[in-house]
Phi, psi and omega in degrees: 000313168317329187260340167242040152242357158267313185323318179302309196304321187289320181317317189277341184294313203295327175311292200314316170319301205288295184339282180341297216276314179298341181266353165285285193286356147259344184266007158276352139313332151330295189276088197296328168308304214286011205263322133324339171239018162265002185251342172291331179289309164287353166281329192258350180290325164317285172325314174284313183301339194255346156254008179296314155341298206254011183293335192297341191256330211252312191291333186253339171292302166294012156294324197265291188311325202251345168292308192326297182323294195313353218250303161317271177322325193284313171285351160283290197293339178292272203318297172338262214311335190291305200289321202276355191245312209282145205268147206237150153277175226200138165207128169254116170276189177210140184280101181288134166245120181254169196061021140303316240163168183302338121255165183310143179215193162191166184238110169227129198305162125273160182305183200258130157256173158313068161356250181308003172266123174294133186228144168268117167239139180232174167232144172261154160241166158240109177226163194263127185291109196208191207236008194252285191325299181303357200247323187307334162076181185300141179229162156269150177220127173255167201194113147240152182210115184226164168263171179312326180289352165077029173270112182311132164259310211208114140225158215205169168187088157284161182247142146228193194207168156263098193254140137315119139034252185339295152018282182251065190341307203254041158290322175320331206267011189234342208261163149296120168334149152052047135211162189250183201207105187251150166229089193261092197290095178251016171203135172238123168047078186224142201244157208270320207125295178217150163273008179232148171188136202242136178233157177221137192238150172216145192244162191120146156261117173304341189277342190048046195037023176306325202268010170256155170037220187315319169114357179257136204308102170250182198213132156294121174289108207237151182237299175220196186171130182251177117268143174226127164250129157247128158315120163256155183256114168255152152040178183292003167295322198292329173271353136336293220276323178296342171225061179342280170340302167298325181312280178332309190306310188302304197265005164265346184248028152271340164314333192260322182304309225296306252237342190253344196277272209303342173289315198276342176292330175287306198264339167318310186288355191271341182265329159329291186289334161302306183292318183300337199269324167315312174281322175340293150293332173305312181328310191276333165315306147004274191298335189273334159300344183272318171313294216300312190263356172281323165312293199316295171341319181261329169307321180305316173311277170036255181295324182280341194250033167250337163264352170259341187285302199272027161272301176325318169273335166273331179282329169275347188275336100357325179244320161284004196214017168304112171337125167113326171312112178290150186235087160335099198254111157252000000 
């Protein structure tokens, strides 16, 4: 009796259920808006029930799928930034301003360097090949290197000088007509420091050769003028710096190697773990067939040495109750 008044009792849970529910989706039949996103709902339930099987198979490939890009793109931005770091020369021009001061000077920001890269900075002229330029004889060139905060990094003060032409046998292949080409080298293998650094150059005698010939003040005539940093290549910055490109190459796909190895490392125990759960049973089938066929086995051992016994118990039950046999009375 008990048992078939829970059987009613469940039927009728389950009729009411069904009620609940058909009377629920007519009165959300009313609301007509609501009819797309209840068929968008039964489209997607579907789908997860017809993919629930196959999520164990699924679930880590799309992990795979949507990582593999990040991954990709994260070591293309690993080469960027490497080839975008590696330090390069640098060339500024600079702007003389004369009849400000006592000699000529200028003031110029530099380009953003490489903090810790040791650089050879020089200054190039351009100056015009003329007898004013050629008379003037040894001059000073001052190099300040300050930071924006107007704090001394460097300072240089070298002497050149101005030659003719002539001079210099292969200057036609280099020189501009009518000009000459000074390259005055004021800081060697000198590291900045900072990447912003403001330079101030000055050309000139303080004396403004008054104190030469006649006593009257003259200026070196300059046409244009640079600073120039060359990279020197030390350590592996140096080899960096000669080959960027390889550089770059080097360091995205050893990022991607990093990044894929931890990825697949990441995802080996969840597939691991799939197969183990797969194998479980062949495993426990396995065994039961091996019980199975190990019984039959001793039954069988057995059944023969139950069948080797019992000829034996019929040949003496046979040989003692043999017809005819005299039985010896003492």
């Amino acid at each position: 009796m008990d048992l078939q008044r829970r059987e009613t009792e469940s039927e009728e849970r389950d009729k009411l259920r069904k009620k609940v529910v058909e009377d629920t989706g007519g009165i959300l039949s009313y609301f007509w808006p609501l009819h797309p996103i209840r068929l968008f709902i039964d489209l997607l339930l579907a789908a997860l029930r017809l993919v629930q099987p196959l999520a164990p198979q699924l679930v880590p490939l799309a992990v795979f799928s949507i990582s593999l890009p990040v991954i990709v793109f994260l070591s293309a931005g690993s080469g960027y930034w490497v080839w975008k770091s590696v330090a390069v020369g640098w060339e500024t021009e600079i702007s003389l301003q004369y009849g400000d001061g006592p000699i000529p000077y200028a003031e110029v920001a530099l380009p953003q360097v490489v903090a810790q890269q040791p650089y050879d900075i020089s200054l190039h002229l351009i100056v015009p090949a003329n007898e004013a330029n050629f008379a003037l004889g040894n001059f000073m060139t001052s190099l300040t290197l300050v930071t924006p905060g107007n704090i001394t990094l460097a300072f240089a003060r070298k002497p050149a000088i101005v030659l003719p032409p002539y001079a210099s046998p292969w200057s036609f292949l280099y020189n501009r007509p009518g000009t000459v080409d000074l390259n005055i080298p004021m800081l060697q293998n000198f590291a900045i420091g900072t990447t912003r650094a403001l330079a101030r150059v000055e050309l000139g005698r303080k004396d403004q050769w008054r104190t030469l010939g006649d006593g009257h003040g003259r200026e070196l005539a300059v046409l244009s003028g640079y600073i120039r940093g060359v990279v020197l290549h030390h350590g592996v910055r140096g080899v960096i710096s000669r080959f960027p490109l390889a550089s770059a190459l080097v360091a995205s796909v050893v990022f991607f190697f990093i990044l894929f190895v931890g990825m697949i490392a990441c995802l080996m125990p969840a597939v691991e773990w799939h197969n183990t759960v797969e194998d479980t049973p062949k495993a426990d089938d396995k065994l039961r067939r091996r019980r199975r066929s190990r019984r039959r086995s001793e039954g069988e051992g057995e059944d023969q040495k139950a069948s080797a016994r019992s000829p034996k118990r019929q040949r003496s039950q046979d040989s003692g109750l043999r017809p005819g046999t005299a039985v010896r009375v003492s």
